[in-house]
C-alpha positions as CSV (number, residue, x, y, z in Angstrom):
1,X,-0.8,19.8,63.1
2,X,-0.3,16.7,64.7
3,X,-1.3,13.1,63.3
4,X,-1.8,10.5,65.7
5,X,-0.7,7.1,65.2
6,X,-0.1,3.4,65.0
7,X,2.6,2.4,62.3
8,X,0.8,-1.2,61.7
9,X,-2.5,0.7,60.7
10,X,-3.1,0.3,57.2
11,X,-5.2,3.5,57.6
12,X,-2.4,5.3,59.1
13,X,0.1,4.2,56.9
14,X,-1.7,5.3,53.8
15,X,-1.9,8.7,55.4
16,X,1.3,8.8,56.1
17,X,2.3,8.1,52.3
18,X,0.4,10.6,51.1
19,X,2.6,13.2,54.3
20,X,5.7,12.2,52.1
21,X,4.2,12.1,48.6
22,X,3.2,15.1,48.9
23,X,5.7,17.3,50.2
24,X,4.2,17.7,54.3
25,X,6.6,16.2,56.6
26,X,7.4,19.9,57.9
27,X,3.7,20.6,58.5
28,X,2.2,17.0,59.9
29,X,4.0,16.1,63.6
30,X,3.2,12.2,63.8
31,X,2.6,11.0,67.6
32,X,2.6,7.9,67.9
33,X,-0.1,6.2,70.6
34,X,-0.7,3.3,72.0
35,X,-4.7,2.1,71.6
36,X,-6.6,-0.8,71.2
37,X,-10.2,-1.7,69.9
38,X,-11.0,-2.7,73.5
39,X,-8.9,0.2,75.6
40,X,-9.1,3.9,73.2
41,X,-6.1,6.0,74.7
42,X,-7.8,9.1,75.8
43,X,-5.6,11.2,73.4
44,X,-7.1,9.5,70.9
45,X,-11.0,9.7,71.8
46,X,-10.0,13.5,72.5
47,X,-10.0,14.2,68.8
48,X,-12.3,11.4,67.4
49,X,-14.9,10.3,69.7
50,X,-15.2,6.9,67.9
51,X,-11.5,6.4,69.5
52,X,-10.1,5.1,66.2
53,X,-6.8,6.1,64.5
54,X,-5.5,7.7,62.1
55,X,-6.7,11.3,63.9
56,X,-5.5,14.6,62.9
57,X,-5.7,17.4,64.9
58,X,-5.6,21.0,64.2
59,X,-4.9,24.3,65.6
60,X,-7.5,26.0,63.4
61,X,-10.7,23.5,64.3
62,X,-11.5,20.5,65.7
63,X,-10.0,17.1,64.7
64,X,-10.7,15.1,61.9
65,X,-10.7,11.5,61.5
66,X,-11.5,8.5,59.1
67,X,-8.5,8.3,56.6
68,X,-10.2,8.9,54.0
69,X,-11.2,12.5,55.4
70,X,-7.4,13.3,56.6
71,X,-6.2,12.4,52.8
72,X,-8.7,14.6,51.1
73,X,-8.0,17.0,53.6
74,X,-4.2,16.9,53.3
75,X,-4.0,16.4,49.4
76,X,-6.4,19.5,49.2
77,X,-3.9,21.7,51.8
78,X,-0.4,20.9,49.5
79,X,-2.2,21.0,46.3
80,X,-0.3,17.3,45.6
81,X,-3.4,16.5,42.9
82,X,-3.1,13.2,44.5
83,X,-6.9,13.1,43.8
84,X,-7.2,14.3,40.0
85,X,-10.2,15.8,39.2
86,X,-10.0,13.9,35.6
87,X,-10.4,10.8,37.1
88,X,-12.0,11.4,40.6
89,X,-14.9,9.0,40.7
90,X,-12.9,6.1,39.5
91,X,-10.1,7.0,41.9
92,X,-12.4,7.5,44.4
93,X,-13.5,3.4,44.0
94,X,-10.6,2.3,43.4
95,X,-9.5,4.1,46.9
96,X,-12.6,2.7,48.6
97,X,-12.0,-1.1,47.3
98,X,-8.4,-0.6,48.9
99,X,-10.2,0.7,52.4
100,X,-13.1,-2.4,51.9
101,X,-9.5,-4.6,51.6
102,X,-8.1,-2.9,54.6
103,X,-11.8,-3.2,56.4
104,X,-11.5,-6.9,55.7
105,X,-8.5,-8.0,57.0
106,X,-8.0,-5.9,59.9
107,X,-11.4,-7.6,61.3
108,X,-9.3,-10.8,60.6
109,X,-6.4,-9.6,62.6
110,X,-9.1,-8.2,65.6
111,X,-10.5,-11.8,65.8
112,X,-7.0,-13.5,66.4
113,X,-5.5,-10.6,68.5
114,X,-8.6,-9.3,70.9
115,X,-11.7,-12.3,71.1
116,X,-10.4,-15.4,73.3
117,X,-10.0,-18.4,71.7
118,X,-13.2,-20.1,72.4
119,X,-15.0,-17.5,71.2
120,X,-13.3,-16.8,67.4
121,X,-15.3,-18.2,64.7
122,X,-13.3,-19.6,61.4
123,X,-16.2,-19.0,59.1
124,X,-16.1,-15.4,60.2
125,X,-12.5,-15.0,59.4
126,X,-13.0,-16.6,56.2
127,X,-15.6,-15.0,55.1
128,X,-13.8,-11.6,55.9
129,X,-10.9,-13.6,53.6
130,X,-13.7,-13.9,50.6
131,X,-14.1,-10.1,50.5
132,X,-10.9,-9.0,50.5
133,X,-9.8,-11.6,48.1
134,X,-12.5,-10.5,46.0
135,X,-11.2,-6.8,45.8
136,X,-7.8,-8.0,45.8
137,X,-9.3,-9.8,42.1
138,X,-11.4,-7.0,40.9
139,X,-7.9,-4.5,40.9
140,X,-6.0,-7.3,39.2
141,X,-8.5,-7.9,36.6
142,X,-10.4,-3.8,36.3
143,X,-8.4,-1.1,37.8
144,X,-4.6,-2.6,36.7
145,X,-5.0,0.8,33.8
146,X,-5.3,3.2,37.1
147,X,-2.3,2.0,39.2
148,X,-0.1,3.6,36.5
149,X,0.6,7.2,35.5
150,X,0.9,9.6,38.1
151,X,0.8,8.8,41.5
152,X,-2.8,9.0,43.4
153,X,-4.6,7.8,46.2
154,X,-6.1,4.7,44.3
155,X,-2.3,3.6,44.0
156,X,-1.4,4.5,48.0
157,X,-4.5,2.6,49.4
158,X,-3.7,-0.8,47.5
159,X,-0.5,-0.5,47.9
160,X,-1.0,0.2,51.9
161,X,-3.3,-2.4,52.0
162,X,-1.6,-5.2,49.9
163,X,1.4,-4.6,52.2
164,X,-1.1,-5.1,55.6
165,X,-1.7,-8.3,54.1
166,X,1.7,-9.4,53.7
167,X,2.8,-7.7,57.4
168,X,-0.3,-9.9,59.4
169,X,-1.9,-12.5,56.5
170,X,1.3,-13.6,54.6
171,X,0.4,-17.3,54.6
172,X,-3.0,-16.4,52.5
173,X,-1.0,-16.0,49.4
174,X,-3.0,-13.3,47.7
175,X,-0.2,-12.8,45.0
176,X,-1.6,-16.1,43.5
177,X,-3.3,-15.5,40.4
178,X,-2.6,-11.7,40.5
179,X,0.1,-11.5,39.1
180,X,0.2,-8.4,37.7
181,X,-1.5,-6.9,40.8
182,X,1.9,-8.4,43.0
183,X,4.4,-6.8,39.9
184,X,3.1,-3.8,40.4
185,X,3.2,-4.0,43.7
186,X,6.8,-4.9,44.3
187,X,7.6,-1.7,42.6
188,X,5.3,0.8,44.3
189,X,6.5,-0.7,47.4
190,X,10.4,0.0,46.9
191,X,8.9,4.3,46.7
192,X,10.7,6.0,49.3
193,X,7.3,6.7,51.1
194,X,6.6,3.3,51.2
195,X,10.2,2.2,52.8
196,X,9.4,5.1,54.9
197,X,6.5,4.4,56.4
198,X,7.1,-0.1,56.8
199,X,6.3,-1.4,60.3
200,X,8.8,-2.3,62.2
């Protein structure tokens, strides 16, 4: 199978934790593409017509995308229990807060990057800040009891998404007043799939 890529995608990094977390590194080939929001690579549109990234495609049937998809897809394939059964609706929020963070802050990092100048609205931006610091709260203050124990994909989307902020938002300063959230942070960050996987 081949997973197609950009290393700065939150999206892709969090499926690319989960590659190393759970054992598939022999069995995933990462390509890495070059592809914009404004100019899909055709590689890309060839296995997700939406022309997004991650994308995974597979010998055995046509290729899947949305991250959330390729995880549940690649969990279920290495039997990693990465999305315990126990716990699944909870895990399954706390994984879709972390995508609603990611959602949120890449729209921030679309405005600067790909609409000109004239055209970027601050009260957009910030109101794309509101939401993600919202979720960035709700995990400090609710879902702290379910970034501990065994590793799952709760953990690996805040984690992945925490560490977007810090790679394109740094100056927002969302470790203030989460404190617990940025402890807990600093040590999922220093697993081996995360050092792995950092941007350049």
């Amino acid at each position: 199978m081949q997973l197609l890529i950009s290393p700065a995608s939150p999206y892709v990094r969090k499926v690319r934790v989960l590659i190393r977390e759970a054992d598939l590194m022999g069995t995933v080939e990462e390509i890495n593409v070059a592809t914009t929001p404004l100019d899909s690579a055709p590689e890309v549109i060839a296995a997700n017509p939406m022309g997004k990234i991650p994308a995974l495609i597979r010998a055995d049937g046509p290729g899947i995308y949305d991250s959330r998809v390729i995880t549940r897809f690649l969990d279920d394939l290495a039997g990693a229990n990465l999305y315990p059964q126990s716990r699944i609706w909870e895990i399954l929020t706390l994984e879709a807060t972390a995508d609603a963070i990611m959602d949120a802050t890449v729209a921030m990092s679309y405005e600067a990057r790909f609409r000109p100048a004239d055209r970027q609205s601050s009260e957009w931006v910030e109101a794309q800040w509101a939401k993600a610091a919202r979720g960035i709260a709700a995990v400090n203050s609710r879902w702290m009891s379910h970034l501990t124990g065994p590793i799952n994909i709760g953990q690996i989307g805040v984690a992945c998404a925490l560490s977007y902020i810090d790679l394109r938002h740094d100056g927002r300063g969302w470790r203030n007043g989460n404190e617990a959230l940025a402890n807990w942070h600093t040590d999922f960050g220093a697993r081996d799939s995360m050092l792995a996987t950092r941007p350049d």
